[in-house]
N, C-alpha and C positions, 0 to 999 in steps of 0.2 A: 445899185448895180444889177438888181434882179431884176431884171424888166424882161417885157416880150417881147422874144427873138425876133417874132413877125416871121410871114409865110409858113413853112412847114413845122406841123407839131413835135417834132422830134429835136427841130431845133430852139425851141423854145427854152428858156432858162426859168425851173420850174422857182415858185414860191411856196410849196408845199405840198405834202405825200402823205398818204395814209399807210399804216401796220395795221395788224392785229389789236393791237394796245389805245391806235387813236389818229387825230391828228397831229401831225411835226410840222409848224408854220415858221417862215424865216421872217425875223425881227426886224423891219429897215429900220429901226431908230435905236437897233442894238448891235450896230457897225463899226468894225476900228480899221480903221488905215490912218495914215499918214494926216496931219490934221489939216491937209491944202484940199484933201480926197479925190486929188488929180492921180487916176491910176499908175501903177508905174509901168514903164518899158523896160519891161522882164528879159529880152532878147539877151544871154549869155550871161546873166545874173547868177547867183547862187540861192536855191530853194528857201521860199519864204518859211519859216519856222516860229512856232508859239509854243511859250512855258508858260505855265503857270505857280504860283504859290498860294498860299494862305497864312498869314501873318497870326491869326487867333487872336486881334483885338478885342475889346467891347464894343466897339460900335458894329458888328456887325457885318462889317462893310469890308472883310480880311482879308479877300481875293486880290491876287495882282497878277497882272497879264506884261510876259516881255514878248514881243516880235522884232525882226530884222524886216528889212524891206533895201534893198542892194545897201548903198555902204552906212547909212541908217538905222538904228537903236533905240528902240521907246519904249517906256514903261510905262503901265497906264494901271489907276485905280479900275477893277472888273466888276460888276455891278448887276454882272449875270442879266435874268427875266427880270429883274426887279424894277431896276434902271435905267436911262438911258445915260451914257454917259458925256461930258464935254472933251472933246479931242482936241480944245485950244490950250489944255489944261495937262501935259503929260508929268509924273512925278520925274521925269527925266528924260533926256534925248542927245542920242550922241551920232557924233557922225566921224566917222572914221577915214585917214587919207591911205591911198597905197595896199589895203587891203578892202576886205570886207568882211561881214560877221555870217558864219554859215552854219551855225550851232548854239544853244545855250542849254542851261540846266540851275536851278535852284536848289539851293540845301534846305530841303523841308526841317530839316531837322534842329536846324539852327535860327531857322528865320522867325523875328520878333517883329513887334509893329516899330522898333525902333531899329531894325540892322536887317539887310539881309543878304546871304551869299550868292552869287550868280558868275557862272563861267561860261564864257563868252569862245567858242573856236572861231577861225579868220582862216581865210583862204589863202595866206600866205603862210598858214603851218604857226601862226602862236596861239594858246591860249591865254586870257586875261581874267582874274578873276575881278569884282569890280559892287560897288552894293549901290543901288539904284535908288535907297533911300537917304543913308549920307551923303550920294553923290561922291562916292571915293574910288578910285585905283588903286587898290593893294598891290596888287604884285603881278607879272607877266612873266611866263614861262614857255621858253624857246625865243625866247627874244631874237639871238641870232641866228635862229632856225638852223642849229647844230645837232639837233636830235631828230630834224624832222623838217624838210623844206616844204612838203605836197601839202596841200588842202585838207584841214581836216571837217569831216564827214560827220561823227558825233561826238559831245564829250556828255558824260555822265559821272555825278557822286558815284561814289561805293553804295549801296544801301547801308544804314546805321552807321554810318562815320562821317564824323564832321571835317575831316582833310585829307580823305584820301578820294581820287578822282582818276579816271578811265576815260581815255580820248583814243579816238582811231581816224588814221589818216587816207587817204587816198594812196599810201602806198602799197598799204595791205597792211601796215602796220597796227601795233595798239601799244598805249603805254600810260602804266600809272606812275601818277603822282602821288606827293603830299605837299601841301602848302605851305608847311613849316620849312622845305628842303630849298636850297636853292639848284640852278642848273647848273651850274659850273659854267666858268668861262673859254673850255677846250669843248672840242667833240666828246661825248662820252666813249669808252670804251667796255663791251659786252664779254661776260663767260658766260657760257649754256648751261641752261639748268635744266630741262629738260624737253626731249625730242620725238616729236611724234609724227603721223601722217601725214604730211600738207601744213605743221604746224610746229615753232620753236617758241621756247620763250628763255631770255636771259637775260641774267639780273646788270645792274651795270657796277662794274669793276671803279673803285676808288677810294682813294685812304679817307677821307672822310663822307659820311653818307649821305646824299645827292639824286638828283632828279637826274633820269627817270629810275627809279626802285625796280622797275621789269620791263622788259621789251615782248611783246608777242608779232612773231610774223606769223599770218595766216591767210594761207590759201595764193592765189595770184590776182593780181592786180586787187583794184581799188576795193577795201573793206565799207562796206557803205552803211550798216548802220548796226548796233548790238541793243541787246535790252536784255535788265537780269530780270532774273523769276520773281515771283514775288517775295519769297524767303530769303533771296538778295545770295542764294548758294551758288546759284548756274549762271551760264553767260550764256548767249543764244547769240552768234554773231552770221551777218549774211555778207555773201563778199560778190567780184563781180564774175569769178569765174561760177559762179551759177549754185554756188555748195552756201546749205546751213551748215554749221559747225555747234554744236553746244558742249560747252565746260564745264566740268566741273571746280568753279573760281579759286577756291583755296587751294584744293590739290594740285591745281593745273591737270587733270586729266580730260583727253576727249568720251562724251557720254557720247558720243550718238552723232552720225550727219545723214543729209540728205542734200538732193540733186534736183536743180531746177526743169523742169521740163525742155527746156532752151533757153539760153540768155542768159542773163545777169541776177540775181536774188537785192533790189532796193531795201526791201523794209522788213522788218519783224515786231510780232510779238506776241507775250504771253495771255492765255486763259488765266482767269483770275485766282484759279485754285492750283495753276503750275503743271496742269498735266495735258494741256496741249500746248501746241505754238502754230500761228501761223504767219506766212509770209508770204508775200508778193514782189513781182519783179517784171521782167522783159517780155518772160510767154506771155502775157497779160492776164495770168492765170490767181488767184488764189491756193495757196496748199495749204494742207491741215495737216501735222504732222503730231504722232503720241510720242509726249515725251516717256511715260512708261516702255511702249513698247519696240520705239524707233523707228517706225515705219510712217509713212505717208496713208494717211488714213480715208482722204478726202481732197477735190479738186473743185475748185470754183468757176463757172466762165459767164462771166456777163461784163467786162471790161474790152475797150473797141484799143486800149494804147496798153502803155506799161502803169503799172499799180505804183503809186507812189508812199502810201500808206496806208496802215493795215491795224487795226485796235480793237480788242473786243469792247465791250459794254457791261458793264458789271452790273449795271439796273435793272436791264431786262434781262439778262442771266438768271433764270430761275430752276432751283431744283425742290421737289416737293418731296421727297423721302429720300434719308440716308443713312450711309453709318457714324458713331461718334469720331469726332475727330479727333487723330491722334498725332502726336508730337511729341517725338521722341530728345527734343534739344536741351541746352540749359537754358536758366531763366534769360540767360544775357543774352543768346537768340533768340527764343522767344520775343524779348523787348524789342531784339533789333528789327524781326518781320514786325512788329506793331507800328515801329518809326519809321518804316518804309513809305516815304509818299502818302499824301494825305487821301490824293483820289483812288491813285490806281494798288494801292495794298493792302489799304487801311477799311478802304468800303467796299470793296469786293471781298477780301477773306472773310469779314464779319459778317458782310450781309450770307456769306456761302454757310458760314459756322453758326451762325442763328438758327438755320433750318434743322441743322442735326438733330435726328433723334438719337432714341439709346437703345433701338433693334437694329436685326441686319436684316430691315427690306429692300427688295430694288428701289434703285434711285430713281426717279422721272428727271430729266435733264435736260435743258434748252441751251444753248452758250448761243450769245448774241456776239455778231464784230460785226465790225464795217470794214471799210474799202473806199478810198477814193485813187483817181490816175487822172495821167494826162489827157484823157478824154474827158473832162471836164464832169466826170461823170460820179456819183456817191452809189456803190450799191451797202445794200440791207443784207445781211444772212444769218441763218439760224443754223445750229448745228445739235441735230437731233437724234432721240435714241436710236432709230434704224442707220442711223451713221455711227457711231458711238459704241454699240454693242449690235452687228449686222448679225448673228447668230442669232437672233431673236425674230418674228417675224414680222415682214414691212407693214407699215399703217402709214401708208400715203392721204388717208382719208385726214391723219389728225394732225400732220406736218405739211410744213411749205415747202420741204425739200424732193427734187426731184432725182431721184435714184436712177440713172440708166444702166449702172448693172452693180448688184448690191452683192456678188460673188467676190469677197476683199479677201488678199491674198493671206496666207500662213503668218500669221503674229512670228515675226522672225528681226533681227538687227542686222547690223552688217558687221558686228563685230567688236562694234566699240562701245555698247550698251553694258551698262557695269550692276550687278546683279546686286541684289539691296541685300544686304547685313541680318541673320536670322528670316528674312521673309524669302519667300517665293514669287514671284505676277503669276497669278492666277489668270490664264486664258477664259474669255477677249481681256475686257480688262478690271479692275478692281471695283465693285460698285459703290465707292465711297469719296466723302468727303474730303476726306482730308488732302492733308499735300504728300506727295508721292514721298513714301520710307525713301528712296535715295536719295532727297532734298535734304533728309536729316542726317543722311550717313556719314562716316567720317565724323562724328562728333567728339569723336575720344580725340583724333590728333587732328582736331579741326586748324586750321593756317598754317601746318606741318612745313608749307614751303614756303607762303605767304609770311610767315614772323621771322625766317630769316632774311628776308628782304626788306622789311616794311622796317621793323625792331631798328632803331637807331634815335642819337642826340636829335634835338632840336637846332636849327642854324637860322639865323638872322637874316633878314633879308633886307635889302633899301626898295625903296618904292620905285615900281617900274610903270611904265606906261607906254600906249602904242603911238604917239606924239610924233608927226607927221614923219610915221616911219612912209619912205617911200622905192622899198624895195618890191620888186614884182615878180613875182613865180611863175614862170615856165614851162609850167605844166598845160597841157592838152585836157580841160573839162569835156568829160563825157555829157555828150547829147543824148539828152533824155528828152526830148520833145520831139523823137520821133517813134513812132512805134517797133514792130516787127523788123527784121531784115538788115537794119543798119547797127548791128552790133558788132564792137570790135572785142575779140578774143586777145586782142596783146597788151602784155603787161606793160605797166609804167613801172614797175617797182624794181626798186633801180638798191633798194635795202634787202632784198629776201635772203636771208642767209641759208636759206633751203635746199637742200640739189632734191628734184622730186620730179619725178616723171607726167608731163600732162595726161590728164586723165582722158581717155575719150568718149565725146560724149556718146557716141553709137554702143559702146561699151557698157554705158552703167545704164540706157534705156532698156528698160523690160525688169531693172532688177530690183532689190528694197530699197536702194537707193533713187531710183529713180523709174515706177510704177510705169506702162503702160497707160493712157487714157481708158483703154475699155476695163482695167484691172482694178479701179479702185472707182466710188461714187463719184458724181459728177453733180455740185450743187447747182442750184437756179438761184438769183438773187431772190429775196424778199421787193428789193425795190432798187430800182436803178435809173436814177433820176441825172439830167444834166442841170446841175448848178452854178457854173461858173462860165464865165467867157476865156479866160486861160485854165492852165492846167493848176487843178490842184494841188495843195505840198502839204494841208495839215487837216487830220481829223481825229478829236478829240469830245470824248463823253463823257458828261457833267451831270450830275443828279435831274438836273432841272433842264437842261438842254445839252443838244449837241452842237461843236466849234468847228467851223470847215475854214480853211484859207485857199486863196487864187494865190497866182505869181502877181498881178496885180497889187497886191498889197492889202488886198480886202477878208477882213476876220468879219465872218459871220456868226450871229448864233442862229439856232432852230429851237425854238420853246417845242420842249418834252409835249404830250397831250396833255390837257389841262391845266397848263402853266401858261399858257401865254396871256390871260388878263392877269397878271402880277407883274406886267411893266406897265410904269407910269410916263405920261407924257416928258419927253425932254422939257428940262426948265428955260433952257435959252434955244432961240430959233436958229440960232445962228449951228446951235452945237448939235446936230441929228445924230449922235449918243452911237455908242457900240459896246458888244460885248462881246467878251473872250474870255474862252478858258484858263 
């Protein structure tokens, strides 16, 4: 699918870019789509999406890659640089009537080479959970879309728990499960448990203990995607009225928000050590936001549409001196950050915690993420100490970043920033390792709200399935395949139990919520490349390479520098091999 555009070079669909570090060349014979490899007709689909797992076999070979592609399901052995894979060949493929699949998520935690967990969301409002290696359907939850008829957007494990699971709809909604509960066969019925700015959450009312365990509305209209920290303490959710929001998960408190430039907030996520976040959305912007200090630190602009994913890189993430890392949790947090995901919390804290020394020098510090959007386009960016600590002075000579005005306003919150337990933040910001004292706070009455909700029997469940459900949802999907200018500001959410006044955005411009352009740095990508003939929906960084996907249905890999002679020819002609993360 990489081929050249022909005529102008800008139009061209590149096959590979250079960093600092080397060359990134795209694999053709390490391609997964659809095993016909007839592109698909993306026109009102729901975003192409890829999970990955690792099974920890002996042979080796422990990766497993799931994609959606419209109403289509496959799971496929991932075989990384090494391989090419056969696409005639998927460990599983399912094709769905009446809905389609617009989300998944794997229990790292639980997955063997012989079982593994996978929750599947649907555009008609069910989740399914379902294991791709027995080929089985456990159990479906919202069956009768009583809890939740819109579209859901993401679902995600808990970190460290092997049945408790977070989904967020298109109504602005969020709600956790367990998979031991069943839903009930009524509506469920809600009491408030607690009520904050733009944000409720409550538990649901029932003589025996039942799905869903919490309800969160937040913000207006569609919630479109969350991601926890790495320590699995915070929820970082983006919604479409333009607002980050971050949690504190167990307490249910708000730590911190921030305000889109314009538009919609698509995607989020964390720095590998929990002390940034960044996100993208509609301005076509990048923002960098401290979670220490709640402020917007940083702005991105090399995207021509809306960003549709946003990931740092925990490989190229390097820090050369720092302080010991400290962690103040019990051992059973500590275990559960270890069992947090294999790629993204497992090899980013470690590789960050190897580096510690046992003085207090400054830190030298690079954070790598990327960015892909509907501009078909992948940028590169580095976020570096003149960004990071702007009190210090610029060295444009030894960074890629280009500073247009490096005068970053007063380390200040808006209010909802929650002050760490015995410490202080020291102004700009902490120069260490570790994970931010408020990650760990609250450990004395850690789930204080979460174990009155969650704490309950076990109940039985019969096996449900989505078996040619062919009910159809009514909802109006938001067009993300146009850029700028066509945003709608009105809510679908038809659940907000909120009365809350629209905020305006002429109102929060200029403020910590929402910085001026000339107020805060302005990054340049490292590299911004057009890769794809549709818009992109997935970018994901692997040891050995980076994973993009089109709406087309096409997972690409990009062998790292110096990996790419460690693929071997495809064994059959027939099967031109793919790889995913």
């Amino acid at each position: 699918m990489a081929t050249e555009g022909g005529g102008k070079e800008m139009n061209e669909i590149k096959t590979q870019f250079t960093t600092r570090e080397g060359l990134y060349k795209l694999l053709p014979h390490s391609e997964y789509s659809r095993p016909n490899r007839v592109p698909f007709n993306s026109q009102g689909s729901n975003p192409v999406r890829v999970s990955f797992v690792n099974l920890n076999d002996q042979s080796g070979n422990g990766d497993r890659l799931c994609f959606n592609v419209g109403r289509e399901l496959y799971f496929y052995i991932y075989k990384g640089v090494r391989k090419a894979a056969d696409l005639s060949k998927p460990i599983d493929k399912r094709i769905y009537k009446g809905t389609q699949p617009t989300c998944h998520d794997f229990n790292h935690l639980t997955a063997t080479a012989e079982s593994v967990s996978l929750l599947v969301g649907f555009s008609a409002g069910q989740v399914q959970l379902i294991d791709p290696i027995k080929k089985e359907t456990s159990k479906l939850f919202n069956e009768e879309r009583l809890i939740d008829k819109s579209r859901v957007t993401c679902v995600k494990w808990v970190p460290g728990s092997e049945s408790l699971f977070l989904v967020a709809h298109s109504s602005g909604s969020m709600y956790l499960y367990n998979v031991e509960h069943t839903c009930g066969a009524t509506a469920p019925h809600y009491q408030l448990l607690k009520q904050g700015e733009s944000f409720a959450v409550h538990t649901c009312k029932s003589k025996s203990t039942r799905n869903p365990l919490l309800k969160w509305t937040v913000g207006e209209g569609a919630l479109n995607e969350f991601a926890f920290s790495p320590d699995g303490k915070f929820l970082a959710c983006v919604s479409q009225d333009g607002f980050l929001r971050v949690f504190n998960f167990d307490s249910v408190e708000l730590h911190g928000t921030m305000k889109s430039y314009f538009g919609g907030l698509l995607c989020v996520c964390w720095s590998p050590d929990g002390k940034y976040i960044v996100t993208g959305g509609e301005d076509d912007l990048v923002t960098v936001w401290s979670f220490l200090d709640c402020r917007v630190i940083a702005r991105g602009h090399g995207h021509k549409s809306w960003v549709s994913v946003v990931a740092f890189d925990p490989y190229t993430t390097s820090v050369e001196e720092s302080d010991p890392m400290e962690f103040s949790g019990s051992d059973e947090d500590f275990q559960d950050l270890l069992h947090f995901g294999r790629d993204r919390a497992n090899s980013t804290q470690s590789r960050l915690s190897k580096r510690n020394s046992t003085d207090s020098r400054p830190v030298s510090v690079t954070y790598r993420f990327g960015s892909v959007g509907q501009d078909t386009q992948l940028c590169l960016w580095d976020l570096t100490e003149d960004i990071l600590f702007p009190h210090q002075p610029l060295s444009r000579a030894r960074t890629h970043t280009n500073v247009m005005n490096a005068t970053s306003p007063p380390a200040g919150s808006n209010g909802h920033s929650v002050t760490t337990p015995g410490n202080s933040v020291p102004p700009p910001l902490p120069r260490s390792n570790s994970l931010p004292h408020s990650a760990v706070s609250n450990a004395g009455s850690k789930s204080s709200v979460m174990d009155g909700a969650i704490a309950s029997g076990v109940s039985k469940f019969a096996t449900l399935s989505l078996h040619d459900r062919k009910e159809r949802h009514h909802e109006k999907d938001h067009k993300r395949n146009h850029s700028m200018g066509h945003i709608s500001s009105k809510s679908s959410d038809k659940l907000n139990l909120v009365t809350k006044a629209k905020t305006d955005p002429a109102k929060t411009l200029g403020t910590s919520l929402c910085p001026r352009m000339e107020d805060v740095p302005l990054l340049e990508p490292l590299i911004c490349k057009k890769i794809a003939h549709e818009r992109l929906a997935v970018l994901v960084f692997l040891e050995d390479c980076i994973v993009t996907a089109c709406q087309e249905g096409f997972i690409c890999t990009w062998a790292r520098p110096g990996k790419v002679g460690l693929l071997s020819s495809p064994n059959q002609a027939s099967s031109p091999g793919g790889t995913v993360v």
